[in-house]
N, C-alpha and C positions, 0 to 999 in steps of 0.2 A: 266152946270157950268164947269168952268176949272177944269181939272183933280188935288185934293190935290198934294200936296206933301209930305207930312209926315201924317202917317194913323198909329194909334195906333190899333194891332194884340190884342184882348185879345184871351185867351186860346191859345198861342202860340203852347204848346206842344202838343197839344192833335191831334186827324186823322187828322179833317176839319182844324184845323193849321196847322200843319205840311205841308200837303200838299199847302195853300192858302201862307205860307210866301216862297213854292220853287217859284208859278206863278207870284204872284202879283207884285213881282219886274220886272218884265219885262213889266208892264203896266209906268212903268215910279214911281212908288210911292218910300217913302224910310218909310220902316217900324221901328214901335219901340216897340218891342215884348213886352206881360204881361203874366201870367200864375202864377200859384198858386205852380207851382214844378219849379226846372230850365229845361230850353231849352237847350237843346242838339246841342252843337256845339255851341252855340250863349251866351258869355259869358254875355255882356251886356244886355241880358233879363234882365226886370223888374220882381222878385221875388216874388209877393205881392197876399193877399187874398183881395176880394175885396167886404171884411167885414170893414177893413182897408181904414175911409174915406180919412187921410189924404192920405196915398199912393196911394190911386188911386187919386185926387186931382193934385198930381203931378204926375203920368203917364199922365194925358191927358193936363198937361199944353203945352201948343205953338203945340199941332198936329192941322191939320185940318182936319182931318176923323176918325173913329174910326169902327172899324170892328168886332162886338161883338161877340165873339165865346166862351165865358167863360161857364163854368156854367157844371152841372151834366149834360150829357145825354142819360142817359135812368131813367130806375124810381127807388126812394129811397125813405125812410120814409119822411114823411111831413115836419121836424123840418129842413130835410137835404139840402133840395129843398126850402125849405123859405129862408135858409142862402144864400144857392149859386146862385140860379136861380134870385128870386123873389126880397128879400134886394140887393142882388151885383148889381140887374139887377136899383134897385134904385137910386144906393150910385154913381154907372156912371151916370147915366141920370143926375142925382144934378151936379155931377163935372163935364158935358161937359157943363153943362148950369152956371155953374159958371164961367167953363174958356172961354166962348165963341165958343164952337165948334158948327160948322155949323150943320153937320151932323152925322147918327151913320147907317149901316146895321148892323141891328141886327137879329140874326140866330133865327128864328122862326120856325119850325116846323110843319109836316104834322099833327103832335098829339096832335096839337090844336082845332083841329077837328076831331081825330079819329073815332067819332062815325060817320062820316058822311057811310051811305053806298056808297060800292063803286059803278061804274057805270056798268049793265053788256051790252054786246051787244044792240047797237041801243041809247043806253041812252044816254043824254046830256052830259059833261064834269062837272066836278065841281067848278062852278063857284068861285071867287076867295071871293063873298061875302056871302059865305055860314056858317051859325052862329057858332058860338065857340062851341066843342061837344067834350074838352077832355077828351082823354080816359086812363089818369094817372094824377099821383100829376107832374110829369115834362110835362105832356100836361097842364096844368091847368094852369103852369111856364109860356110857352109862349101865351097864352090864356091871362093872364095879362102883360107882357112886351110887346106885342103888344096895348095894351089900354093904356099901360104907354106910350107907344110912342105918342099914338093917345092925352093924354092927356099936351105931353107936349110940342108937335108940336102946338097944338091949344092955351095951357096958355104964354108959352115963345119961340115959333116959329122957335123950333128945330127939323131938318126936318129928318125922320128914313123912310128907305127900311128896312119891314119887311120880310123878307125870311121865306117863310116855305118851309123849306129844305126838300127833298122827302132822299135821300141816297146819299153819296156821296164817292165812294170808286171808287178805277180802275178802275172796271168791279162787275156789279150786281151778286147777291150770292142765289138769289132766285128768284122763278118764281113772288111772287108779288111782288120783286126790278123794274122787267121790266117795270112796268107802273110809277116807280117813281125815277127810276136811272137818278142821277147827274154826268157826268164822270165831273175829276176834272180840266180839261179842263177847260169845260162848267160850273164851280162852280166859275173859273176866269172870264170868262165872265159874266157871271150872275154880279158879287160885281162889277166889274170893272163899268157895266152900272149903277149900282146902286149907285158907287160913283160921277157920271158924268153927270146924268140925271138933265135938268133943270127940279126946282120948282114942288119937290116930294110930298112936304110937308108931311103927313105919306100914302104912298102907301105901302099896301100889294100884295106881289107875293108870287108864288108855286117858287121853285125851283128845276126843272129839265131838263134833256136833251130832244129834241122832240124825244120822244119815239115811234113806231109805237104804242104800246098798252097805252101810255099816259091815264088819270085817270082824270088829270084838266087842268086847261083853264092856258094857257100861256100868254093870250092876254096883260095883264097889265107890265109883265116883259118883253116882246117884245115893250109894247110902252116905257120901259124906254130906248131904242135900244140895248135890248139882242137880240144877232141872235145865238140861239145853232146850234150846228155843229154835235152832235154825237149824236147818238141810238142806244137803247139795243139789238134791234133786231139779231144784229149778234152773241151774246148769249143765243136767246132762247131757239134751238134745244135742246140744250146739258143740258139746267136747265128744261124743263118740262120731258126729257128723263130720269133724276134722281129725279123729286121729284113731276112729273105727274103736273096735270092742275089745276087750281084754283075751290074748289066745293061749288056752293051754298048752301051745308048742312052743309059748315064747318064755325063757329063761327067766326075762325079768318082766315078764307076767305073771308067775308060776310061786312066787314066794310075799312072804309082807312086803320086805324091802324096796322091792321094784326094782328100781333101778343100780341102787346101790349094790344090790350082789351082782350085778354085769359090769357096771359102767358107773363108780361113784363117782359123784360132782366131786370135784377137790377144791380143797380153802386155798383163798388165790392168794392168801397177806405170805 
C-alpha cells in the first residue's frame, strides 16, 4: 500500500516514542503525537488517557496509520494493566474502526510468550507461530491485543502488524539483549514496512535487528520487506566479559522472558 501520510504516535513520550517520532519522519509520514503526560518539545501533542473514549475518538479522526506504543511496559498490578494495556488497547481498536482507519502496528511484545524456552545451540528458531505463554500480567496485555487484533481484522477488516518487540534501545545492556536487540534504526524499519506492506491483514512479527545470536525466526517481518541492517555482535565481548554467559541452571536464563519470569521490573508511575 501507499505509504500513510498522517500516522497517529500513541505513547509519544515514552523510550520506543521518543526515539520512533526522531526516525519516522524521515520515511515521509507526518505524525500526530498522543501520550498520557505532555511531550517534550512538541507543544501540540495530544494530552489524553486513553481511558478517555471521546479523546481518543478524536485523536485518530482523519489519520491513516496509527502506531500503537501506549500502554505500561513492564509489569504492574492487574487492575493497572487492564486500564492501560488491555481497555486503552480496546477503546483504540473501536475508534480506528469507527473513524475508518485502515491500519494499526501495534507494539507487542517478546512477553507474550515468555515462557517459551529459549533455543540453546543447534535448536530451531522460534517460530513466529509459537502459542501465547505470558510470563506477566503486561505479557498477558499483548497476549490479548494481538487476538484483538486478530479479532478485528476478521469481524471489520482492520488490518494490524503485531510487533513483538525483542528491546529496543541504542545498544543492548545485557547478554540476553543480544539475541533480541532492536537498534532504533531497525525499529524504523521494521514500522515503516509494517506500514507499507500489502494486504497484512493481522500478521504477527518478532521485532528485531539480525542478530548473530538471534532467538526467532524473522521470516514473516522480512516478507513484509523489513531488511535489518544492524547486529549486536559488535557488543558482545564487553557484555559477557561483565556479566559472563547465559547458564542453563539459571531460571531466568532458561526461558524468552528472562528476567521477567523471576524477577519483573515493575512500572514505577
Amino acid at each position: 500500500m501507499p505509504a500513510p501520510r498522517t500516522v497517529l504516535l500513541t505513547g509519544a513520550a515514552g523510550g520506543l516514542g521518543t526515539l520512533m517520532r526522531d526516525l519516522l519522519p524521515a520515511y515521509g509520514y507526518e505524525l500526530r503525537l498522543l501520550d498520557l503526560r505532555p511531550v517534550e518539545g512538541e507543544p501540540d501533542a495530544i494530552v489524553a488517557d486513553l481511558a478517555d473514549k471521546d479523546a481518543v475518538r478524536e485523536a485518530v479522526r482523519g489519520v491513516d496509520a496509527i502506531v500503537h506504543l501506549a500502554g505500561i511496559s513492564l509489569e504492574a498490578p492487574f487492575e493497572k494493566i487492564l486500564r492501560a494495556n488491555i481497555e486503552g488497547t480496546y477503546h483504540l481498536y473501536e475508534a480506528a474502526q469507527a473513524e475508518g482507519v485502515g491500519r494499526i502496528v501495534f507494539a507487542s511484545s517478546n512477553h507474550a510468550v515468555g515462557y517459551t524456552p529459549r533455543p540453546r545451540d543447534g535448536d530451531p528458531l522460534i517460530p513466529i507461530d509459537t502459542p501465547h505463554r505470558p510470563d506477566t500480567f503486561y505479557g498477558l496485555s499483548k497476549s490479548f491485543g494481538e487476538d484483538l487484533a486478530q479479532l478485528y481484522w476478521d469481524r471489520h477488516g482492520l488490518e494490524t502488524v503485531s510487533v513483538r518487540i525483542g528491546s529496543c534501545f541504542a545498544e543492548p545492556t545485557s547478554v540476553r539483549m543480544l539475541s533480541v536487540w532492536m537498534s532504533p534504526a531497525d525499529g524504523a524499519r521494521l514500522f515503516h514496512a509494517a506500514l507499507t506492506a500489502e494486504q497484512v491483514g493481522h500478521t504477527v512479527v518478532y521485532g528485531s535487528s539480525a542478530n548473530t545470536r538471534l532467538w526467532w525466526d524473522l521470516s514473516t517481518a522480512r516478507a513484509l520487506g523489513y531488511d535489518p541492517q544492524d547486529d549486536s555482535e559488535p557488543y558482545a565481548e564487553k557484555l559477557i566479559a561483565e556479566q559472563g554467559e547465559l547458564q542453563d541452571g539459571n531460571e531466568g536464563h532458561a526461558y524468552l522472558g528472562g528476567q521477567f519470569v523471576t524477577d519483573p521490573p515493575i512500572w514505577p508511575y
